[in-house]
C-alpha positions in Angstrom: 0.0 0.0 0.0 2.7 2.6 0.9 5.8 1.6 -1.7 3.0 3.0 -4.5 5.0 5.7 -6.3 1.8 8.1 -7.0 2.3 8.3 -2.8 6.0 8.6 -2.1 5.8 12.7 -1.9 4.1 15.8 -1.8 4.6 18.0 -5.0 5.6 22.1 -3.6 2.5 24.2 -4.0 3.0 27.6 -6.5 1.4 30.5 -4.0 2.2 29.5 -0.5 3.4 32.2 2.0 7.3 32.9 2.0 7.4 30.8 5.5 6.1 28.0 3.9 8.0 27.9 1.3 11.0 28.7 3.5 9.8 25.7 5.8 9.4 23.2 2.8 12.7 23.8 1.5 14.5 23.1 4.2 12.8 19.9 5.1 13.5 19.1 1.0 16.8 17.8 1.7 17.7 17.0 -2.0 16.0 19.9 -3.9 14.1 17.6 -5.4 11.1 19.8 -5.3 9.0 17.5 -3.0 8.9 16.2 0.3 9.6 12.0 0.6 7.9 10.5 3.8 11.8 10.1 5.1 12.0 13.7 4.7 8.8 14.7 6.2 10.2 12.2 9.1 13.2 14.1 9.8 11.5 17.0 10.3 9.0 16.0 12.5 8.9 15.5 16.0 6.5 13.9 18.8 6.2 15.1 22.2 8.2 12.6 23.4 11.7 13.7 21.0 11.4 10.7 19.4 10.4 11.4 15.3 7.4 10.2 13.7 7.0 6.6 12.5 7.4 5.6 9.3 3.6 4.8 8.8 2.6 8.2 10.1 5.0 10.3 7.8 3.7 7.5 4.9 0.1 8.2 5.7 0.7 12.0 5.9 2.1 12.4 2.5 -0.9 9.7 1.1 -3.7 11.9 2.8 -2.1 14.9 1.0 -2.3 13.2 -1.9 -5.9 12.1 -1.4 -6.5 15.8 -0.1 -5.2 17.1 -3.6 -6.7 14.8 -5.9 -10.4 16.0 -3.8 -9.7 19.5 -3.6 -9.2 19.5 -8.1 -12.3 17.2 -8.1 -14.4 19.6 -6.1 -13.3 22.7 -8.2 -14.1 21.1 -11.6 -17.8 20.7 -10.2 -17.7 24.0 -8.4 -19.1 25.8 -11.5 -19.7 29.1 -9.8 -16.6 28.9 -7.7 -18.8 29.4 -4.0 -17.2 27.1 -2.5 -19.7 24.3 -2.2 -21.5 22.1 -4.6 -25.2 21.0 -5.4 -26.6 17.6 -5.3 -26.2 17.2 -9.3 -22.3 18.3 -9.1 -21.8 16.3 -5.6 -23.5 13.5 -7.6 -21.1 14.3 -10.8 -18.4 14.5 -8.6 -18.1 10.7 -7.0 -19.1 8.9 -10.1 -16.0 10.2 -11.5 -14.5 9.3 -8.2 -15.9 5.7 -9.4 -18.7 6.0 -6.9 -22.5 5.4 -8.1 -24.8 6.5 -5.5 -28.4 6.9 -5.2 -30.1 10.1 -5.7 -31.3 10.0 -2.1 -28.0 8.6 -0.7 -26.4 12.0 -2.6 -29.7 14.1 -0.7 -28.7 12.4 2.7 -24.3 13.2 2.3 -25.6 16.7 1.8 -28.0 16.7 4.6 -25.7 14.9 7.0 -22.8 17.6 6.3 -25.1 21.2 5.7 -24.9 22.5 8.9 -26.8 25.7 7.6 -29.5 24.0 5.7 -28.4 25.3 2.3 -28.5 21.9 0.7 -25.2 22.3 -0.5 -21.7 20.9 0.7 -18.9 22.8 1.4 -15.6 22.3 0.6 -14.1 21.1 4.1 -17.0 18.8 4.4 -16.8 17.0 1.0 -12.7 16.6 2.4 -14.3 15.2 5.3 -17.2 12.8 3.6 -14.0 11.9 1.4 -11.9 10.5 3.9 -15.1 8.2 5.3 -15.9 7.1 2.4 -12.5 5.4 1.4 -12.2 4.5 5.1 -15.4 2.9 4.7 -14.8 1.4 1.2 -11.7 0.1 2.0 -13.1 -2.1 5.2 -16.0 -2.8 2.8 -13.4 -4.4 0.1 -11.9 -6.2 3.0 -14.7 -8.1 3.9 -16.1 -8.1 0.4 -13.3 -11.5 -0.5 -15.6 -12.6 -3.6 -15.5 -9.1 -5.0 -19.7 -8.9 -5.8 -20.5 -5.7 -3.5 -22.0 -7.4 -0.9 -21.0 -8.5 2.6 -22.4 -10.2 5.4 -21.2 -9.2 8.8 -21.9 -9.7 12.5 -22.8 -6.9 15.1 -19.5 -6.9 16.9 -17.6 -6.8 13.1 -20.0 -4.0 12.2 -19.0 -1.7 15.2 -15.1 -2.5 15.1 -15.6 -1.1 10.9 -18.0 1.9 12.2 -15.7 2.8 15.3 -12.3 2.1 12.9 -13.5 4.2 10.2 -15.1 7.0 11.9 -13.7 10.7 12.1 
């Protein structure tokens, strides 16, 4: 999961403050432009002295990645550039994600994340209904060993997958 190339890094953003940029060139040990998990894991350090683990700096530089790939699917569906999106670009949005949800299921995303009941979705919250859903799909495809979309799981199995996956 983590030797994937796509994940290795985290490409240097264009218009970042000067201390960001300051920051991100220093922890870019070979000028390479972007930031290897063994970088990232130099620079970081717990509360204890000791430096991040591996899968931490791994799955930092992943979730970036994740992060990015969101953020440039969100603006191609944000039209209007608001800052959220309607049911019919939220919609548009996962099925080129490779998700095919129900119109409801789309109504009920929406629902669950508009705190200010203007049926739309905000940015931060489609980050957020992002990172269940692969948390979700990817303890789905676990249990899913024949591969036909369906499971069959036990109470006890179905709260350790809800507690795991939950933000």
């Amino acid at each position: 999961m983590y030797e994937n190339s796509n994940f290795h890094y985290a490409t240097a953003a264009s218009n970042v403050s000067p201390e960001i940029a300051q920051w991100f060139q220093a922890v870019d040990r070979d000028n390479s432009g972007e930031i290897k998990w063994e970088e990232l894991q130099s620079a970081l350090v717990n509360a204890q002295g000791e430096h991040f683990s591996d899968t931490a700096c791994r799955l930092m530089i992943e979730l970036y990645n994740y992060i990015n790939q969101w953020l440039g699917t969100f603006k191609m569906y944000d039209r209007n550039q608001s800052g959220s999106i309607e049911e019919p670009e939220l919609s548009a949005a996962f099925q080129q994600m490779g998700f095919r949800f129900s119109e409801e299921f789309i109504k009920f995303l929406i629902q669950k994340s508009d705190l200010q009941n203007h049926k739309t979705m905000s940015i931060d919250q489609f980050i957020v209904t992002c990172i269940q859903l692969q948390r979700f799909t990817e303890a789905f495809r676990d249990k899913d060993t024949q591969r036909i979309g369906e499971i069959t799981i036990g109470f006890e199995d179905y709260l350790t997958i809800f507690l795991n996956c939950s933000i």
